[in-house]
DOVEXBA-862233 format. One record per residue (C-alpha): residue in three letters; x negated, y negated, z. Coordinates in nm, 4 decimals, always signed. Last residue first. Layout:
% DOVEXBA-862233
PT  res      east     north        up
PT  ALA         X         Y         Z
...
//
This chain:
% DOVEXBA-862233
PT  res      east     north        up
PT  UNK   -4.6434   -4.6319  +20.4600
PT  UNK   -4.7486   -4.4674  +20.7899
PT  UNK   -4.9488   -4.6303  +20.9958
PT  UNK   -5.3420   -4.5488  +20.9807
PT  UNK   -5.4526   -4.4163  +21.3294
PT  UNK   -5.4767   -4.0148  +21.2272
PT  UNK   -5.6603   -4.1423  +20.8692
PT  UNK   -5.9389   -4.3785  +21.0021
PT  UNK   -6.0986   -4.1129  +21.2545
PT  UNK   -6.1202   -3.8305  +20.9179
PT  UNK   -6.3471   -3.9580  +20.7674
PT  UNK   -6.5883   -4.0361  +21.0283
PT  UNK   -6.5722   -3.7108  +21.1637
PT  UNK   -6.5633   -3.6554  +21.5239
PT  UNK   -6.8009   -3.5417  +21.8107
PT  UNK   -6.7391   -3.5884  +22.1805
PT  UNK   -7.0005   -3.5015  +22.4212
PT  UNK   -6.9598   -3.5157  +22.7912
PT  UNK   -7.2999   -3.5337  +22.9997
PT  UNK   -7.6730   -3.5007  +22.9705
PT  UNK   -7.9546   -3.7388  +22.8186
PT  UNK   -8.2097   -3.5773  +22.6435
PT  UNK   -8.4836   -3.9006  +22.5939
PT  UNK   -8.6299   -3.9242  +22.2616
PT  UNK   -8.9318   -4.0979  +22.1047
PT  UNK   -8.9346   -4.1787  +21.7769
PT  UNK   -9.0997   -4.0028  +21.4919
PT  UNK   -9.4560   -4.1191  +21.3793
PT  UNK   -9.6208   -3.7506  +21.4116
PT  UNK   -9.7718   -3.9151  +21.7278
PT  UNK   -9.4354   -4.0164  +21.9014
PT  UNK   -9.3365   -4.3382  +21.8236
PT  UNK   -9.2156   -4.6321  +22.0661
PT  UNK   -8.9071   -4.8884  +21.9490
PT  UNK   -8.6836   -4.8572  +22.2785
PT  UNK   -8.6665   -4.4740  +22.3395
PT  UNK   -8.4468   -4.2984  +22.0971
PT  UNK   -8.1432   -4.0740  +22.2232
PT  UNK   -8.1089   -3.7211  +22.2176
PT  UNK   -7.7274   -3.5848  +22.3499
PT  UNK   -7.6223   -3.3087  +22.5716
PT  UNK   -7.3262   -3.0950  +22.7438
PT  UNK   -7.4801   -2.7586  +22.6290
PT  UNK   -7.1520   -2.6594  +22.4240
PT  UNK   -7.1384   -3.0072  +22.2653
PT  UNK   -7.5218   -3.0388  +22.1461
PT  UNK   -7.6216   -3.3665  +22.0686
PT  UNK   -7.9073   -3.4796  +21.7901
PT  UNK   -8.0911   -3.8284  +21.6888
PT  UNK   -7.7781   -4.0139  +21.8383
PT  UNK   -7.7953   -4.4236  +21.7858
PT  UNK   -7.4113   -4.5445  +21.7045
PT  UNK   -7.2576   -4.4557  +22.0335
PT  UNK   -6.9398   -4.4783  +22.1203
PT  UNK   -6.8700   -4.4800  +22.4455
PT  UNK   -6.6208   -4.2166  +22.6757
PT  UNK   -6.9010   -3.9957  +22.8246
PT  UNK   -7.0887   -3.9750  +22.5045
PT  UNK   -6.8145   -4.0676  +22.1692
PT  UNK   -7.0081   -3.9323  +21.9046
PT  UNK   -6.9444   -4.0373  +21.5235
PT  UNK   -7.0304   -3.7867  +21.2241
PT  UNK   -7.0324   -3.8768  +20.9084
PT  UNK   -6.9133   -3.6962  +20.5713
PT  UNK   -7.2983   -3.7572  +20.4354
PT  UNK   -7.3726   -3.5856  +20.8021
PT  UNK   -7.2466   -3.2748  +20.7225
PT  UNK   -7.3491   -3.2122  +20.3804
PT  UNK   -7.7346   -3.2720  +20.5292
PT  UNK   -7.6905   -3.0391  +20.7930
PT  UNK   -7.9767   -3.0163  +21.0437
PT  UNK   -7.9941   -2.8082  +21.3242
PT  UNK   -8.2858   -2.6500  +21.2357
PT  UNK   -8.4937   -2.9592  +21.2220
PT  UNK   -8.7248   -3.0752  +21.0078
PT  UNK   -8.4757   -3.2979  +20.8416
PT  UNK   -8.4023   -3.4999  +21.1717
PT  UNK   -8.0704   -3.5780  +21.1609
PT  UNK   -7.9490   -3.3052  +21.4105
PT  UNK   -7.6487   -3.1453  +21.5042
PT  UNK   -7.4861   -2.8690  +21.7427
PT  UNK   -7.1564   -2.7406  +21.7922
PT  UNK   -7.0794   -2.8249  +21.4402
PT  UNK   -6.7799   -3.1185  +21.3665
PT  UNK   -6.4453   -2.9573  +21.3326
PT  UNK   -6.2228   -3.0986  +21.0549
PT  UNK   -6.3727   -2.7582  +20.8268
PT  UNK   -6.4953   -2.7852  +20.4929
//
């Protein structure tokens, strides 16, 4: 496995973009400097994250997204914890 997180990612299963591997390792996304804990998918190169809309479901009973554009940072979970550890 690479320490770079894909271009583009989704957690829908129905989804292209999805990577199930991927996202066991974890995946954080820091959009336009905050962390952010509820992404459904971002794409880095496009500038772009999917966010749910309050608690309202779409007809296939999926929630509701809003594409929201600006600077997307992903990282790895795993990874995060081991460049700020001190070293023993």
């Amino acid at each position: 496995m690479t320490d770079t997180p894909p271009d583009r990612l989704a957690t829908d299963p129905r989804s292209p973009h999805h990577d199930a591997a991927t996202l066991e390792r974890g995946i954080g996304i820091r959009f336009n400097g905050v962390e952010r804990h509820n992404v459904e998918e971002y794409c880095v190169s496009e500038g772009w994250v999917k966010l749910p809309v309050g608690k309202s479901l779409d007809r296939r009973g999926q929630p509701m997204t809003m594409k929201v554009k600006g600077t997307v940072e992903p990282y790895f979970l795993d990874t995060a914890g081991d460049s700020e550890s001190p070293a023993e």
